[in-house]
C-alpha positions, 0 to 999 in steps of 0.5 A, spaced: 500 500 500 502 507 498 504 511 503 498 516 505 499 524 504 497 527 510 493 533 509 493 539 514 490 546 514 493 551 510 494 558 511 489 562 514 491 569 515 491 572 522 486 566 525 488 560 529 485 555 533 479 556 528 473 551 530 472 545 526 465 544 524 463 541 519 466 534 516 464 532 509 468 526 508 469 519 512 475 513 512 474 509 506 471 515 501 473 517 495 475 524 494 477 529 488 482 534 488 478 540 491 472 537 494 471 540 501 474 535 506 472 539 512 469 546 514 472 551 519 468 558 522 472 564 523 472 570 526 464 571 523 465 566 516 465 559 515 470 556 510 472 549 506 479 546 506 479 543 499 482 536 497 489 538 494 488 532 491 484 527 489 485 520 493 482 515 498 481 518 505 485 513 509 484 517 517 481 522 519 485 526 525 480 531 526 472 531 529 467 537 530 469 542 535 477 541 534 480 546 535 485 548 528 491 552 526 495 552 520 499 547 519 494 541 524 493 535 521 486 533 517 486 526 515 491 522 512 489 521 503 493 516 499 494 518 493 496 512 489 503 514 490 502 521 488 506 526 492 502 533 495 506 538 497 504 541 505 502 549 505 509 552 507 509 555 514 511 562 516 515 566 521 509 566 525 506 559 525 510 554 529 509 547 526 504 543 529 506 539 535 505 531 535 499 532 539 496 536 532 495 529 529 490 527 536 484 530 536 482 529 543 488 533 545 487 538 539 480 540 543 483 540 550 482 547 554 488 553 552 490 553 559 491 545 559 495 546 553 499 552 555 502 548 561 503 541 557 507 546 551 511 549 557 513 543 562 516 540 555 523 543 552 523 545 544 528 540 541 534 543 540 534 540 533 527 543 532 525 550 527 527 556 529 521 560 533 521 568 531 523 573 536 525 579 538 532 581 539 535 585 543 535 593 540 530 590 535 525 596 532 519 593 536 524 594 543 521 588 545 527 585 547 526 577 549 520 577 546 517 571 543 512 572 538 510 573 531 511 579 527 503 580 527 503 579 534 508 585 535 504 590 529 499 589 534 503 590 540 506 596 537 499 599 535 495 599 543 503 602 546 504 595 550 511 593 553 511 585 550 518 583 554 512 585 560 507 579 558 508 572 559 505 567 553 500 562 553 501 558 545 506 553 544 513 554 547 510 560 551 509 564 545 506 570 545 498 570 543 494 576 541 490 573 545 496 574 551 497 581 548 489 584 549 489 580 555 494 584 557 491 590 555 485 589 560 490 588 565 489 583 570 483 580 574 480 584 580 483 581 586 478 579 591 473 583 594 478 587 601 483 585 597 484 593 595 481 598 590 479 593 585 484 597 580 487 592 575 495 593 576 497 596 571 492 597 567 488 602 570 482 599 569 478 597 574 474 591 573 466 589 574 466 587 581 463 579 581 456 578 583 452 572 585 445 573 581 442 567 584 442 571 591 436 575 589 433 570 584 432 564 578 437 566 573 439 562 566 448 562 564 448 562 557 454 561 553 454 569 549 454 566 540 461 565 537 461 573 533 459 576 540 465 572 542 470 575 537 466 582 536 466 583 543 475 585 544 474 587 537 470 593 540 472 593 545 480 595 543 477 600 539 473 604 545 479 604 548 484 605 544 480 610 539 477 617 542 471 617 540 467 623 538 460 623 534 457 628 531 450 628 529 446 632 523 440 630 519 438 630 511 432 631 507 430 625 503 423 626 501 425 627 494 430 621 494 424 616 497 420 618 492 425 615 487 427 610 491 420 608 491 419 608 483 425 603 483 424 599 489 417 597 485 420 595 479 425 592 482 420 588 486 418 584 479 424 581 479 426 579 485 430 584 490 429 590 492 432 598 492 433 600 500 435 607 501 442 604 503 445 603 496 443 611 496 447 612 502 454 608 500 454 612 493 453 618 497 459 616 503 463 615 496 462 622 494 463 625 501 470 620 502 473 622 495 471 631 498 474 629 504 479 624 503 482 624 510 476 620 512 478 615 507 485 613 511 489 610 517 493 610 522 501 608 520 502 603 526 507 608 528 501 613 529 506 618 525 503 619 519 496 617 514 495 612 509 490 615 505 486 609 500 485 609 493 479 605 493 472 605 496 471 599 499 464 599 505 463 595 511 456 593 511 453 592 518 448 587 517 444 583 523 443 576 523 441 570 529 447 570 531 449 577 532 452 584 527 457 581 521 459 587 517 460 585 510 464 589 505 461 591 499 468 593 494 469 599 488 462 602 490 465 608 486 465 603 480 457 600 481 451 604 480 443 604 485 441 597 481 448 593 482 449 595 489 442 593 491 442 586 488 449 585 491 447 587 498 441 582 497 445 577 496 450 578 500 445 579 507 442 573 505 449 570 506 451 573 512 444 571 516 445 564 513 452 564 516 456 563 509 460 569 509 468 567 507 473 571 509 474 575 503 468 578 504 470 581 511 476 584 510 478 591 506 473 596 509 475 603 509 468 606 511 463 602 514 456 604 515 451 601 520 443 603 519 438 603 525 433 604 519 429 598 520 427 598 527 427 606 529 430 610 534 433 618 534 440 617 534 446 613 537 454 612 537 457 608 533 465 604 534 469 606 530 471 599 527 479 600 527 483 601 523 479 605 519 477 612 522 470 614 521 463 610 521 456 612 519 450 610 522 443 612 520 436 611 524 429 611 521 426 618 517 420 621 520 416 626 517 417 632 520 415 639 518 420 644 516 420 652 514 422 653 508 421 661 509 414 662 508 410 656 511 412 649 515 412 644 510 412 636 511 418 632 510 421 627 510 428 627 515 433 622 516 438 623 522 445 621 521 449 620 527 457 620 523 463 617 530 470 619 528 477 618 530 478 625 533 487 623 532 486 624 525 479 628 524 477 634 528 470 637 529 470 641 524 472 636 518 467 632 521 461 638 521 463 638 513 463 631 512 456 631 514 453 636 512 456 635 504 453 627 505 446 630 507 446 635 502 448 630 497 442 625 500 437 632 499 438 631 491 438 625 489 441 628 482 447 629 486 448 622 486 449 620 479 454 627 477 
């Protein structure tokens, strides 16, 4: 019998241990290169590793809720003798340990791994891990960790050489770093002021619920749990202003209206949303400062030649924000059946990585369900974030009478290190005059 391929995951981007799924395949079955064999979800998408070649499925390494990395083996696959080149590792990924290949010890807990890595010595023959010298430019000195973990280290100003890492070897996670800055667990309650140490963020006092009535833990959803440090880290690290102005879009509606109604016939629909993504296009190109990013060394911008705007779209599971790229290049019609067919995705949960990555503006609408206004988070690293609530009709003054029309409050957050009051005054006043003339649109 040949000798069997053994399969492993391959590169996924800034993501590890990403949870296993789904399983396509069994022992015994047959497959063809690019076949699905597995199914991870990670951070708010789900993606299949194909076969790289066709062959029979020998053993499976892996079952559902494993947790994966690069590198970790799937299944073994003879080939008939053909040979199938693994994914090469990079500086930031360790090669996957013996305990890789056992899925009982894949699933154990972070904790129990952490100590299991760190009770065993590397081998001295083994690959070289990434670290950081002494006089390096991070000034990490001894730190061992990935670039990607460094990059983000220098982005939230903290000292690596500070923290102790829980991944293999005693490798530094991103993990360990966002953990780092939240600080530490309060300590126990008399212990002192309840000032995380050197933090300087004081945690939420633990309570018992239970003392004052029935209660129900349920575990939060797999977004709130990704989501909830990304926002988290952008309140922190990002001053957030928000300024709030109003359009006038009863001229606008009354289109909308008139191509929604055809559009009904052939099975999507026309949303104020497309008009307010031509619109932000129009607004990000008069002021291109809104359009940027901070370098990691905060010392200068990275303006985009691209208009490519996150979606926050609303699902059973929680707010994934699709991106909708060249938006300038796209028209009403295009961006409304692309917006269908993406939110349908979303809300299925068939989002792929690709389609959440490369936002330079984001636009998150409220407009469905009500209210009068509200701050949005700036979803770092971009630097501003739209957010819309319902129009009401509303009489205005136009000199000589109140008249009625139909208003749409805006509520416009901004990174206050790169955008200033004022700019942002202008930047919103140009979007809603633009949404004021629906003709301004098509120039």
């Amino acid at each position: 019998m040949a000798a069997a391929t053994e399969v492993s995951v391959p590169d996924l981007g800034d993501f590890a241990e990403v949870p296993v799924i789904e399983i396509h395949v069994a022992a015994g079955d047959v497959v063809s290169a690019e076949d699905p064999l597995v199914t991870l979800e990670s951070d708010k998408a789900s993606m299949d590793i194909p076969s790289p070649a066709a062959g029979t499925v020998r053993e499976l390494r892996v079952k559902v809720g494993d947790l994966v990395s690069r590198g970790s083996a799937i299944l073994l696959l003879d080939t008939g003798g053909a040979d199938v080149e693994p994914p090469p590792l990079t500086d930031q990924q360790e090669p996957p340990s013996q305990d890789a290949a056992d899925p009982v010890a894949a699933a154990r807990e972070p904790a129990a791994r952490s100590a299991s890595a760190a009770a065993v010595p590397a081998p001295a023959d083994g690959p070289p891990v990434t670290a950081v010298e002494a006089g390096s430019p991070d000034g990490f000195e001894g730190a061992h960790a990935g670039p990607g973990v460094r990059r983000l280290a220098r982005e939230l100003g903290l000292d690596l050489s500070a923290l102790s890492g829980t991944g293999p070897k005693g490798r530094i996670t991103k993990e360990d770093v966002i953990a780092g800055v939240r600080g530490p667990a309060a300590p126990p309650a008399g212990a002192g002021a309840g000032v995380a140490a050197g933090g300087g963020i004081p945690e939420v006092p633990a309570q018992d619920f239970s003392k004052f009535g029935p209660v129900e833990v349920r575990p939060l959803t797999r977004i709130q749990r990704l989501s909830g440090p990304a926002l988290h880290r952008s309140w922190l690290n990002v001053p957030h202003v928000t300024h709030d102005d109003e359009a006038d879009i009863t001229g606008l509606d009354a289109y909308r209206t008139e191509l929604d109604a055809a559009a009904k016939t052939e099975g999507y629909r026309v949303t104020l949303l497309a008009f307010l993504m031509k619109a932000s296009v129009s607004a990000l190109r008069e002021f291109p400062k809104f359009n940027s990013s901070l370098t990691p060394e905060k010392d200068a911008l990275i303006y985009k030649s691209y208009y490519h705007l996150g979606i926050a779209v609303d699902t059973p599971e929680g707010l994934v924000v699709p991106v909708i790229r060249d938006v300038d290049r796209k028209g009403i019609t295009e961006l409304s059946r692309e917006l269908g067919a993406v939110s349908a995705r979303a809300r299925e949960g068939k989002l792929d990585l690709a389609d959440l990555q490369g936002a330079c503006f984001t636009i998150s609408s409220l407009g469905g369900i009500g209210g009068t206004g509200f701050t949005p988070i700036v979803n770092a690293p971009e630097v501003a974030i739209l957010g819309v609530v319902r129009s009401k009709m509303t009489p205005v003054w136009d000199g000589s009478a109140f008249v009625p029309r139909l208003m749409l409050p805006v509520s416009l957050s901004y990174d206050h290190r790169v955008i200033d009051g004022a700019l942002a005054a202008r930047f919103a006043r140009y979007l809603c005059h633009l949404l004021g003339d629906v003709r301004r649109l098509v120039l």
